[in-house]
BARO-800282 format. One record per residue (C-alpha): x, y, z. Coordinates in steps of 0.5 Angstrom, whole numbers, padded with zeros to 4 digits, always signed. Layout:
XYZ;...
# end
This chain:
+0023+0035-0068;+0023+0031-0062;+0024+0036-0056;+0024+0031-0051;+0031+0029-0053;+0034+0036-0050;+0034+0039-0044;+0034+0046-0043;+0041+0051-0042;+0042+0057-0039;+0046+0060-0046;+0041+0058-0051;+0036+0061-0047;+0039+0067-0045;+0037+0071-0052;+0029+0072-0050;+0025+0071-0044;+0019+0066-0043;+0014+0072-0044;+0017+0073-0051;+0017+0065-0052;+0009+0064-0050;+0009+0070-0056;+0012+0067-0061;+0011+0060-0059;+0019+0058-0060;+0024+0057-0056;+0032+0056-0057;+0033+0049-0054;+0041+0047-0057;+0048+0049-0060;+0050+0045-0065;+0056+0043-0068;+0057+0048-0072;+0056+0054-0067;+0048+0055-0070;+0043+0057-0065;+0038+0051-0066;+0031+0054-0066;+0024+0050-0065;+0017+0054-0067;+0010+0051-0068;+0011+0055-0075;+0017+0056-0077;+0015+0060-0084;+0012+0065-0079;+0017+0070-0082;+0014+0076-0077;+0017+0071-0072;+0023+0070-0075;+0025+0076-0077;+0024+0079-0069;+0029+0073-0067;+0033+0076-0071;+0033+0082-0068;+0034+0080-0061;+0040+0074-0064;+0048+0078-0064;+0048+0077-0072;+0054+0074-0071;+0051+0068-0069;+0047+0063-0074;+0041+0061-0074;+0038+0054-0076;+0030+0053-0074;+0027+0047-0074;+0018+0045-0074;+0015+0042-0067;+0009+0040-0065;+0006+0047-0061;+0004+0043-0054;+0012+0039-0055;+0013+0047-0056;+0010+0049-0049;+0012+0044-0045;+0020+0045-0047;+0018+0053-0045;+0015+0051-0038;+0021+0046-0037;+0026+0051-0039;+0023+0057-0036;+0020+0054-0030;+0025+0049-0027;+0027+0046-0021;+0030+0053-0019;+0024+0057-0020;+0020+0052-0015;+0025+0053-0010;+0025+0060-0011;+0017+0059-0009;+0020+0055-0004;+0024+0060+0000;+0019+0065+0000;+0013+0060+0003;+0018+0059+0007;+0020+0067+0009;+0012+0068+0010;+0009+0064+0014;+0003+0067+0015;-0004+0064+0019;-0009+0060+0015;-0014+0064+0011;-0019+0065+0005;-0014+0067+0000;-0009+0062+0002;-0014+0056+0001;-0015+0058-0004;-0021+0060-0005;-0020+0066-0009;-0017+0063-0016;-0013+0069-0017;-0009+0069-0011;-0002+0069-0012;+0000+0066-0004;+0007+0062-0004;+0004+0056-0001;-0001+0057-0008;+0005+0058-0013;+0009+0054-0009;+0004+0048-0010;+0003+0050-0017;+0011+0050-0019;+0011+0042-0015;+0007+0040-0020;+0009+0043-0027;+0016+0042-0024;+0013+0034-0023;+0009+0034-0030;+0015+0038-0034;+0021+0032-0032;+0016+0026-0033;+0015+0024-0025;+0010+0019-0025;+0009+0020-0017;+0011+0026-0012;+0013+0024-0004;+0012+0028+0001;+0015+0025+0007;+0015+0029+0014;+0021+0027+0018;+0024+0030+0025;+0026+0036+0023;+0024+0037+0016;+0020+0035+0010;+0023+0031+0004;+0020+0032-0002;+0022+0026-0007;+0019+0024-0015;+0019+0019-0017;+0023+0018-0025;+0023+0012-0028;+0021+0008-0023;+0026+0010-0018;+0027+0016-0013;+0030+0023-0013;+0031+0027-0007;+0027+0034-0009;+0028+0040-0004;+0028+0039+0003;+0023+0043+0007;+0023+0047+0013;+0017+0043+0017;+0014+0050+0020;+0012+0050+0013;+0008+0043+0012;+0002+0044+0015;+0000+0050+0011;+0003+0046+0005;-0001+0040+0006;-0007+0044+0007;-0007+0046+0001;-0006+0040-0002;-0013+0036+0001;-0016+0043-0001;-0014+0041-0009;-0017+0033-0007;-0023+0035-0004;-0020+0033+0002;-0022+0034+0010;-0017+0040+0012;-0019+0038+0019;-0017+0032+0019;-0010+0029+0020;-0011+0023+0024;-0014+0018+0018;-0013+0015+0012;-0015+0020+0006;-0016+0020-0002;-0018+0025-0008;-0016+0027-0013;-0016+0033-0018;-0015+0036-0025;-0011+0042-0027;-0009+0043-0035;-0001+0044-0034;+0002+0047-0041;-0004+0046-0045;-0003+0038-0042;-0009+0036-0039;-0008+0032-0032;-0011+0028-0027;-0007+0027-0020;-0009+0023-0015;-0007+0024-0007;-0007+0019-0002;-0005+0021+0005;-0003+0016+0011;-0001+0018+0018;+0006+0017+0020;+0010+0018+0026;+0013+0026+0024;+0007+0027+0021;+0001+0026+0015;+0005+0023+0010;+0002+0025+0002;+0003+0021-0005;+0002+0024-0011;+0000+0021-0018;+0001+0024-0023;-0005+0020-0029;-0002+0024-0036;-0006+0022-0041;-0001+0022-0046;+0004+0019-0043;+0000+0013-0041;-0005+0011-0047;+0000+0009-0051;-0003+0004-0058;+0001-0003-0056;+0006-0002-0060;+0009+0004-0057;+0010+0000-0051;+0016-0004-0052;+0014-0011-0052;+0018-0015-0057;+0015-0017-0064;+0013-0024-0063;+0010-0023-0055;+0006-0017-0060;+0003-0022-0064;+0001-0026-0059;-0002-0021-0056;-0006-0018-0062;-0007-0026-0063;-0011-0026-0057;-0015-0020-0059;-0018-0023-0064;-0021-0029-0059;-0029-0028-0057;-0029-0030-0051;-0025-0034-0046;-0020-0030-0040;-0012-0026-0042;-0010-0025-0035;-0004-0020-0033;+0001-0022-0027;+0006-0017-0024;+0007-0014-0018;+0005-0006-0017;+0008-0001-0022;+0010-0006-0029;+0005-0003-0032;-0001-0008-0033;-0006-0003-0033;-0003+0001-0039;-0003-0005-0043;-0010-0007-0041;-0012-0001-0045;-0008-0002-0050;-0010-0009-0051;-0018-0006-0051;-0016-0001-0056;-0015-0005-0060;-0022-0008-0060;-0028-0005-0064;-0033-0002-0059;-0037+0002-0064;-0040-0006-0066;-0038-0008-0058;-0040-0007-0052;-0034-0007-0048;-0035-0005-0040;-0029-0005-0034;-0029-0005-0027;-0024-0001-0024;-0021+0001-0017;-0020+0006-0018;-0021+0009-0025;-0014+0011-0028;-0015+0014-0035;-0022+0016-0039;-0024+0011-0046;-0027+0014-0051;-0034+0009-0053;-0031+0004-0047;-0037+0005-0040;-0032+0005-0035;-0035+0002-0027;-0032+0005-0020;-0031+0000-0016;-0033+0002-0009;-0033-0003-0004;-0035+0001+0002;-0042+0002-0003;-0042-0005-0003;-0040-0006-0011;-0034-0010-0010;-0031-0013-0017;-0036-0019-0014;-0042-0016-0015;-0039-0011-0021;-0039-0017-0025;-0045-0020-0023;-0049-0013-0025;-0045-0012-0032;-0047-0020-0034;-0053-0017-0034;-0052-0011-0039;-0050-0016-0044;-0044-0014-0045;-0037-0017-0051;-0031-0014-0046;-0031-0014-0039;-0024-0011-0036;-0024-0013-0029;-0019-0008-0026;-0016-0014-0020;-0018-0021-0017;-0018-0020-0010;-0022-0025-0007;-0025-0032-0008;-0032-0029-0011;-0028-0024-0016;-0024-0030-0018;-0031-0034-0019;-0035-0029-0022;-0029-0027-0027;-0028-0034-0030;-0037-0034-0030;-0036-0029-0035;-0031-0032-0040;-0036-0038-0039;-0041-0036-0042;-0039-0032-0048;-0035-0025-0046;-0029-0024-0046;-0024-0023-0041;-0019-0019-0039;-0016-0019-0031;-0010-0018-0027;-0007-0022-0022;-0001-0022-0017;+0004-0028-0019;+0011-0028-0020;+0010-0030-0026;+0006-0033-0033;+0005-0039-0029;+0004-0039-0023;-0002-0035-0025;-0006-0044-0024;-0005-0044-0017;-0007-0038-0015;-0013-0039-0018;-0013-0046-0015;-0012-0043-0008;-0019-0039-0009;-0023-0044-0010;-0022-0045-0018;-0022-0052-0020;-0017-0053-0025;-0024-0057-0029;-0026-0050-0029;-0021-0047-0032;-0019-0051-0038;-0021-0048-0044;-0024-0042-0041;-0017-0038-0039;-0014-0037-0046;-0008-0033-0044;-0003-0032-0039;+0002-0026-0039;+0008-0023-0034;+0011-0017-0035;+0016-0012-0032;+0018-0004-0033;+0027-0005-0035;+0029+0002-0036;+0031+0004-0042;+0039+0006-0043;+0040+0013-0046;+0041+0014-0054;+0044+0019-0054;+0050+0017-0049;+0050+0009-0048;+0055+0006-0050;+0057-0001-0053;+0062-0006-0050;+0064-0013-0049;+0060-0018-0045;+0064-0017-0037;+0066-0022-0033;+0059-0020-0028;+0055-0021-0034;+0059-0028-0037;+0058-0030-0029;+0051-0029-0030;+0049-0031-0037;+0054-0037-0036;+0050-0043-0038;+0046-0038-0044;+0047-0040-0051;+0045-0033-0054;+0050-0029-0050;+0051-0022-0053;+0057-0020-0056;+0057-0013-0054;+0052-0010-0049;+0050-0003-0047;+0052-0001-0040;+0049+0007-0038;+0054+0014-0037;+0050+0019-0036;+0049+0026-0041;+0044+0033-0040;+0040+0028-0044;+0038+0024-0039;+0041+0028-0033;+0046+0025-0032;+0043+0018-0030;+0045+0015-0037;+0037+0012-0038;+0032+0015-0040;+0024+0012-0040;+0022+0005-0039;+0020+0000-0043;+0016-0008-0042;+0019-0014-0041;+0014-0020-0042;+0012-0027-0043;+0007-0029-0046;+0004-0035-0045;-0003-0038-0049;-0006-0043-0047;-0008-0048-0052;-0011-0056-0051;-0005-0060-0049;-0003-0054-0044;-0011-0055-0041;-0010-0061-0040;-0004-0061-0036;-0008-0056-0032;-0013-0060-0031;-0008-0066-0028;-0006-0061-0023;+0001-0061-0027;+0007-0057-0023;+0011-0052-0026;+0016-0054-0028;+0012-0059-0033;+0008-0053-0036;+0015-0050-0038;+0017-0056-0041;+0011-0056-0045;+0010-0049-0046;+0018-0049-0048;+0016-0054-0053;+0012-0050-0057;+0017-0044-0057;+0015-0040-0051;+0020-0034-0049;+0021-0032-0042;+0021-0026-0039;+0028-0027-0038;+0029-0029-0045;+0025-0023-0048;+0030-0019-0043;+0036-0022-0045;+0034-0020-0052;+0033-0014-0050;+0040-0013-0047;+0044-0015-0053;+0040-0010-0058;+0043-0005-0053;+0036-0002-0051;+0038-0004-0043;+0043-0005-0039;+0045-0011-0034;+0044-0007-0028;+0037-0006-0030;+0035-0012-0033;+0037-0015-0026;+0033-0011-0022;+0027-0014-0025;+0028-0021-0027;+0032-0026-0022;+0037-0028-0029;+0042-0032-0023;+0035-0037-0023;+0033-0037-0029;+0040-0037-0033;+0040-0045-0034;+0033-0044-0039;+0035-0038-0043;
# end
């Protein structure tokens, strides 16, 4: 039984009340077409439980009930009871009780029920309860809006009352590991809080604006984001290049696109994938996202003086197999990276490009020579984050006459293509998720040699074309015409006006 298809109604959740539901760890989440109240239990064969909804269900009302995992369980129960409106409930009584700041409201005292506390408790299971990656919280003139970020797009909150910021705010930095002081300077930290049997790490940033200290929260779910390679969405034959590539003992995969496609859940996809009882993997990172298991992971800390630079040059010795560097940033990085891959280690890194091939001239432009880097970069790979169009309310049409404008020179125009309408499903958005978009491009001897000629774009396309390559657009176009995503959204990745000649 996947919950996360459903979201809650008022209905069916009116026949018991949270406490109740916590108890029997089961809870009402629809009603089907036969009029029955669909229930899910972490043990339907409890017949204790049973036998209690029963009593509390009119008789006239038929049951159904279905099994589910107890942490999908949980989580369902905290989104159904909980809610925005219970966050805009603490909301309204922080606001009603303005009070100065003292030990309790800081939270010093762990059981202190302060609004400011609830408040900032019921933000972040409200965050974490709709799948936000992100919390904004943007001081303006007169108010403060609060924003999260769903899908890769972002949704207007609450607005708050500004007199209420500055308590919020210190709350916050309390939580980080902040200066509650300090309100004129750049700030960072983190916490850990275990939000319906879910363990999660968040991430605060702070940046000094115009109105005020404006604070982004990231939310690091474990669950969410070390997803195996074949959850992410790529297509079947850019997975088996990629799990081709794992097979490789040395050489540098490296990954391009622009903040937030994902490279980093892919990164560690592709090293679990690795054996690490028999290797030794090691990563460079900044900062350390998520936790693996038998993987020694390095922070970087440049203000320290470990820069990636001087990362690597310490992990090569400590003989490693992998070596995860978390971003090329600088020529030094650039140098002691390729270093690595030439003398036996295999390399994963990232680089800022718009696309596979443009990876060679960035390299170039730190100092690279394209002597260097003909066989020791085994791979290039681009990827974007599309949204996915909802299952449960998508719906198939004919190509329109914006999409045959667009794909007018495609020989694989789609027959019929999704296009979103909105439902409870996906709040009436008509998307629900994410999923990758990619290319990727191996670097075999003719491409080599190309790239020790200095060759342009255009001429590693037509050799790379030549040997089957699929571009992002392609991977994306496909992805259109199976009904996984919609025109719109593919366009606001991948420039498909440019890039329609070749698909």
């Amino acid at each position: 039984m996947q919950l996360s298809h459903y979201l809650p109604d008022e209905d069916v959740l009116s026949f018991w009340d949270k406490d109740t539901a916590q108890r029997w760890k089961a809870v009402g989440f629809s009603i089907d077409e036969e009029a029955q109240l669909c229930i899910a239990m972490a043990d339907p064969l409890d017949i204790r439980i049973t036998d209690q909804i029963k009593r509390v269900v009119p008789a006239h009302i038929p049951l159904r009930f279905f099994i589910a995992a107890p942490d999908d369980v949980a989580h369902f129960i905290m989104l159904a009871y909980g809610g925005v409106e219970n966050f805009k409930q603490h909301l309204s009584e922080m606001e009603q009780e303005i009070i100065a700041p003292s030990e309790k409201m800081l939270g010093l005292d762990a059981n202190d029920a302060h609004p400011v506390i609830a408040t900032v408790e019921a933000l972040l299971a409200e965050a974490v309860a709709i799948g936000a990656s992100d919390i904004h919280l943007e001081p303006e003139e007169k108010s403060v809006r609060i924003r999260v970020r769903i899908d890769g797009l972002l949704k207007t909150l609450s607005l708050l009352h500004r007199v209420s910021w500055p308590r919020l705010a210190q709350r916050i930095k309390v939580l980080a590991g902040m200066d509650i002081v300090d309100s004129r300077n750049i700030q960072d930290g983190r916490f850990h809080l275990n939000i319906a049997h879910k363990n999660v790490d968040f991430r605060v940033s702070i940046l000094p604006t115009q109105h005020g200290e404006n604070i982004v929260i990231r939310l690091l779910d474990q669950a969410r984001a070390l997803l195996p390679l074949e959850k992410l969405g790529f297509s079947a034959p850019q997975e088996k290049l990629l799990r081709r590539l794992c097979l490789r003992p040395d050489g540098m995969v490296v990954l391009t696109g622009p903040v937030g496609s994902g490279k980093t859940t892919t990164l560690y996809a592709l090293l679990r994938l690795l054996d690490h009882q028999t290797r030794s993997i090691r990563t460079l990172e900044d900062p350390i996202e998520y936790q693996l298991d038998g993987i020694r992971q390095t922070q970087v800390r440049e203000q320290f003086g470990l820069s990636f630079a001087e990362g690597v040059r310490a992990v090569l010795r400590q003989d490693p197999d992998v070596l995860l560097i978390g971003e090329i940033r600088d020529t030094d990085t650039a140098q002691m990276a390729l270093r690595a891959a030439m003398t036996g280690s295999q390399v994963f890194t990232t680089l800022h490009t718009q696309d596979s091939f443009g990876v060679f001239p960035r390299l170039r432009e730190f100092g690279l020579s394209p002597g260097l880097m003909s066989g020791n970069i085994t791979a290039t790979v681009a990827q974007r984050l599309v949204r996915v169009l909802c299952a449960a309310c998508k719906q198939m049409r004919a190509p329109d006459a914006q999409l045959k404008a667009v794909l007018a020179d495609s020989v694989h125009l789609p027959h019929t293509v999704g296009h979103p309408r909105g439902c409870v499903v996906c709040d009436h958005t008509g998307y629900k998720g994410r999923m990758v978009i990619s290319e990727v491009l191996p670097i075999d001897g003719e491409m080599d040699e190309l790239v020790v000629q200095g060759a342009t774009r255009a001429q590693l396309l037509k050799c790379a074309r030549a040997k089957g390559f699929i571009s992002m657009a392609q991977d994306g176009v496909a992805k259109l015409a199976a009904g996984m995503i919609s025109l719109e959204s593919l366009m606001a990745e991948v420039d498909l006006i440019h890039d329609a000649a070749g698909i």
